[in-house]
N, C-alpha and C positions, 0 to 999 in steps of 0.2 A: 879859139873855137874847137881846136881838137879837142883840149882837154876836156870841155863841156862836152863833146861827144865820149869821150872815154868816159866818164861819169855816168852820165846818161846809159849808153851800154851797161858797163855794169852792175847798177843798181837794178836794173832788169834782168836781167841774165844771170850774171854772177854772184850777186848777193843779193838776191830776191829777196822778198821780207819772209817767205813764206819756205821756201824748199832750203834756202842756208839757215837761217837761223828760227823759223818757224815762229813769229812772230802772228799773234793775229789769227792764231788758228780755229779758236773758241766760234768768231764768225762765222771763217770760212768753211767751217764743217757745218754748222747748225744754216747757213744760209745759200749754202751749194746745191739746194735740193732739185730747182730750175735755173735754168738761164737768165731769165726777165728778173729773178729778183737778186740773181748774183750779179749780174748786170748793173742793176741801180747801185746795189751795194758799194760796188768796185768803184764804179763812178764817183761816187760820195766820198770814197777815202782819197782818189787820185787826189778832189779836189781840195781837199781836208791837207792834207798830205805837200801839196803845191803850197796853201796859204802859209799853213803853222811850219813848215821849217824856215822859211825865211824870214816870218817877222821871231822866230825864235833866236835866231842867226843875230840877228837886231841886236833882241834883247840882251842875247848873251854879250856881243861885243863892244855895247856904247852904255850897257847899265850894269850886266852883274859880272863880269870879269872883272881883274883887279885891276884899278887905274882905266878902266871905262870909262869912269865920270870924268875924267881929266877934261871936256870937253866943257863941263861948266864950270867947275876950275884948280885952280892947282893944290887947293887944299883938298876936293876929292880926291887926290891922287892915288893913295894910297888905299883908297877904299874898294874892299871884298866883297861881293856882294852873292859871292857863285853857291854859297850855301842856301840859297833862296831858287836854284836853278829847275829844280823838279816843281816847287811848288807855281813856280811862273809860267812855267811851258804849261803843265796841265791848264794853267787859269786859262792860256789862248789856246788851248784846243777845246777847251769846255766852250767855249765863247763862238768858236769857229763853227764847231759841231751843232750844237743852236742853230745859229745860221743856218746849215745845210737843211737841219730838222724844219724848220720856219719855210723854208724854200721849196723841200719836197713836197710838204704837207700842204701848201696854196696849190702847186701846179701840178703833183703827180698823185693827188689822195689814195688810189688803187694800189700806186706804190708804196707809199707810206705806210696801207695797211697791212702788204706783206712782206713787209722789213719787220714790222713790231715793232719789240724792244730794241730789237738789236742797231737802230737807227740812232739812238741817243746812246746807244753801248760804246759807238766810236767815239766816243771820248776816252774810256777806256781800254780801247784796243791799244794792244802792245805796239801791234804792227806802227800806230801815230808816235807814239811818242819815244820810241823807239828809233825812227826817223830822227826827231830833234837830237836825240842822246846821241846817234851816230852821227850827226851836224860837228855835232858837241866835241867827240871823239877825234874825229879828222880833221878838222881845223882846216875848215874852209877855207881860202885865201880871199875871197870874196863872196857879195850875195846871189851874182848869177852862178856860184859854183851850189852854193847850198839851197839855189831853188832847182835848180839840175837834178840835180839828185834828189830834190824831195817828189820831184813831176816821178822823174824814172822809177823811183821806189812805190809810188800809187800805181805807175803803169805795170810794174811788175807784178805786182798784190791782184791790179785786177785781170791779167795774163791768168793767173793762177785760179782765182775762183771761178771764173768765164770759163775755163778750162774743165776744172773738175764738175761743174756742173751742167758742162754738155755731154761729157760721159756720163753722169750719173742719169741724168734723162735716157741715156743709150742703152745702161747696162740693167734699168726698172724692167724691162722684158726681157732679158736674157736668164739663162738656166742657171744659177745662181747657187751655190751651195747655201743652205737655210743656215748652217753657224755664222759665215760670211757675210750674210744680206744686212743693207743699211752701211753701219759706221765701218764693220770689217773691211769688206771690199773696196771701202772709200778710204781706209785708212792705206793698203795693199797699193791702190791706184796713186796716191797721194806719194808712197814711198817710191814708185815706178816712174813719177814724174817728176820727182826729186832729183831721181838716177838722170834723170834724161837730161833737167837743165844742169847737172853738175858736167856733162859735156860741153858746156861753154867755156867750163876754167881753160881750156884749153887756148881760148881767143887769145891772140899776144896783142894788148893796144897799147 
């Protein structure tokens, strides 16, 4: 249970998707404009982000690692399948993201409208698939470690956009230098609140 806590921290705090490795930014800048529609947004990837690292997790350890198949039997043994690993994960977040698109669009139309494009773009967002390749990278020891971290990595992603788009509602009436207004001072902000969660590396867990 700790270590599921140590995970979870982290992936929020310490390697957020967005202030360590700036994963996902294309969104979060074009979609931080209000709360309510950064809000959905965040929402969509947490959920996005929960689903596809664990059945990626799946995928990767009972089909496309080597001797994965060994399960159906001893003659897959010996069979490779990880150079299929990018084009598999994308398949289940394209699949996922659908879903979400399908779900907003019945129950939140107003929302739908002011996500746009960028609604079915989360198939592309780095930030997702990104997630899996970091699954991928650290070597989960099981599926509650890699759904951990896939929660905490959407809760960090939408920490950050819910974030930048309450100041940017705050700072549209402030005195503003005209070279600065818009992407400038949201880029200024963005590096200032980078600074801030890199004050977590400090947590010892």
């Amino acid at each position: 249970m700790e270590k599921l806590l140590n995970i979870f921290v982290e992936s929020i705090f310490i390697n957020n998707m967005i202030f360590a490795y700036f994963l996902g930014m294309c969104s979060y800048l074009a979609v931080s404009k209000s709360v309510k529609t950064a809000n959905g947004l965040g929402l969509a990837v947490i959920f996005v982000l929960t689903i596809t690292v664990p059945v990626n997790y799946l995928l990767e350890n009972y089909v496309l690692k080597e001797g994965a198949l060994s399960w159906l039997s001893d003659s897959f043994a010996g069979l490779d399948l990880s150079f299929l690993s990018f084009i598999m994960f994308i398949a289940v977040i394209a699949s996922m993201v659908q879903l979400v698109e399908m779900v907003v669009e019945k129950f939140a139309p107003t929302l739908y409208s002011s996500l746009g494009i960028f609604l079915p773009l989360i198939a592309v967002n780095c930030a997702i698939l990104g997630g899996s390749l970091f699954m991928q990278e650290r070597n989960y020891s099981n599926i509650a470690e890699a759904t951990t971290f896939g929660f905490g990595s959407g809760i960090g992603w939408w920490l950050a956009i819910v974030g930048i788009a309450a100041i940017r509602e705050k700072i549209r009436y402030s005195d503003i230098p005209a070279p600065l207004k818009g992407l400038g001072i949201t880029f200024i902000v963005t590096g200032l609140m980078g600074m801030a969660f890199m004050g977590f590396m400090g947590i010892k867990l």
